[in-house]
C-alpha positions, 0 to 999 in steps of 0.5 A, spaced: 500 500 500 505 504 501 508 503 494 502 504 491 502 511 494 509 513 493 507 511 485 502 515 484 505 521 487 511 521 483 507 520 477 503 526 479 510 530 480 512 528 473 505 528 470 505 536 470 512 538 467 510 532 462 504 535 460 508 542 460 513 540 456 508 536 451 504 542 449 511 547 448 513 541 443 507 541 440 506 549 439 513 550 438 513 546 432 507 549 428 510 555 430 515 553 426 513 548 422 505 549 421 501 553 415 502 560 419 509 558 422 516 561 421 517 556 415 511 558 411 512 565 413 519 564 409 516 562 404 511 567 403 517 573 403 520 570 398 514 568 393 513 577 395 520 578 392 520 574 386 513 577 385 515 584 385 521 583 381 516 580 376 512 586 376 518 591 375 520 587 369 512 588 367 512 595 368 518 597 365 515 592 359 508 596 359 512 603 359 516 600 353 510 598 349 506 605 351 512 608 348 511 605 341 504 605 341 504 613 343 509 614 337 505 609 332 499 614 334 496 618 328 497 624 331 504 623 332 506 618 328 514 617 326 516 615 320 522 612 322 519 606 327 513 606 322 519 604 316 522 600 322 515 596 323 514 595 315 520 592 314 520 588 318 512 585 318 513 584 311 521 583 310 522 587 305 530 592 304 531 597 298 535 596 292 541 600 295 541 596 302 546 590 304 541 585 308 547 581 313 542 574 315 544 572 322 542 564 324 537 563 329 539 560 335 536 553 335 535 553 328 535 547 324 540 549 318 535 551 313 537 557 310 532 562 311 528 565 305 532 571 302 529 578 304 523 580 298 524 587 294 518 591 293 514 592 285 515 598 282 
């Protein structure tokens, strides 16, 4: 009978500190590791970094396009990107013009076709 009290108060001496240290595992692993903890929250900082980069590249890409489209307006039209784009679209060069064909990365070999010269 004796035993049997020792043992029971021993077990409630180690019983308390027990569950404590059970819970602080418990919540200081989620703090770390669950879906709103130290980890997660790592990974959503760099996701943010990625994102803004990503946005400045696209900012400066709309700024770049706003650019052309301002300079392809009929009020303001420029001749010199007009004749850019025309020759390009349709790949034409002057007579007097000497055309140098670059290859294309990752191209299969093929010759390209040679420019075309307008009709007069």
């Amino acid at each position: 009978m004796a035993i049997r009290i020792d043992l029971r108060r021993s077990l409630r001496q180690i019983a308390v500190p027990l569950i404590g240290a059970s819970l602080l595992g418990y919540f200081g692993y989620h703090a770390i590791q669950g879906d709103r903890g130290l980890m997660a929250w790592l990974t959503l900082k760099q996701q943010l970094r990625q994102a803004d980069a990503q946005l400045a590249s696209l900012q400066s890409e709309q700024l770049s396009l706003a650019n052309r489209v301002q300079r392809m307006s009929p009020a303001s039209l420029d001749a010199d990107l007009l004749d850019e784009q025309t020759r390009l679209m349709l790949n034409y060069a002057r007579d007097d013009e000497v055309v140098i064909m670059k290859p294309e990365s990752g191209s299969s070999g093929a010759n390209p076709p040679p420019p075309q010269t307008p009709l007069n």
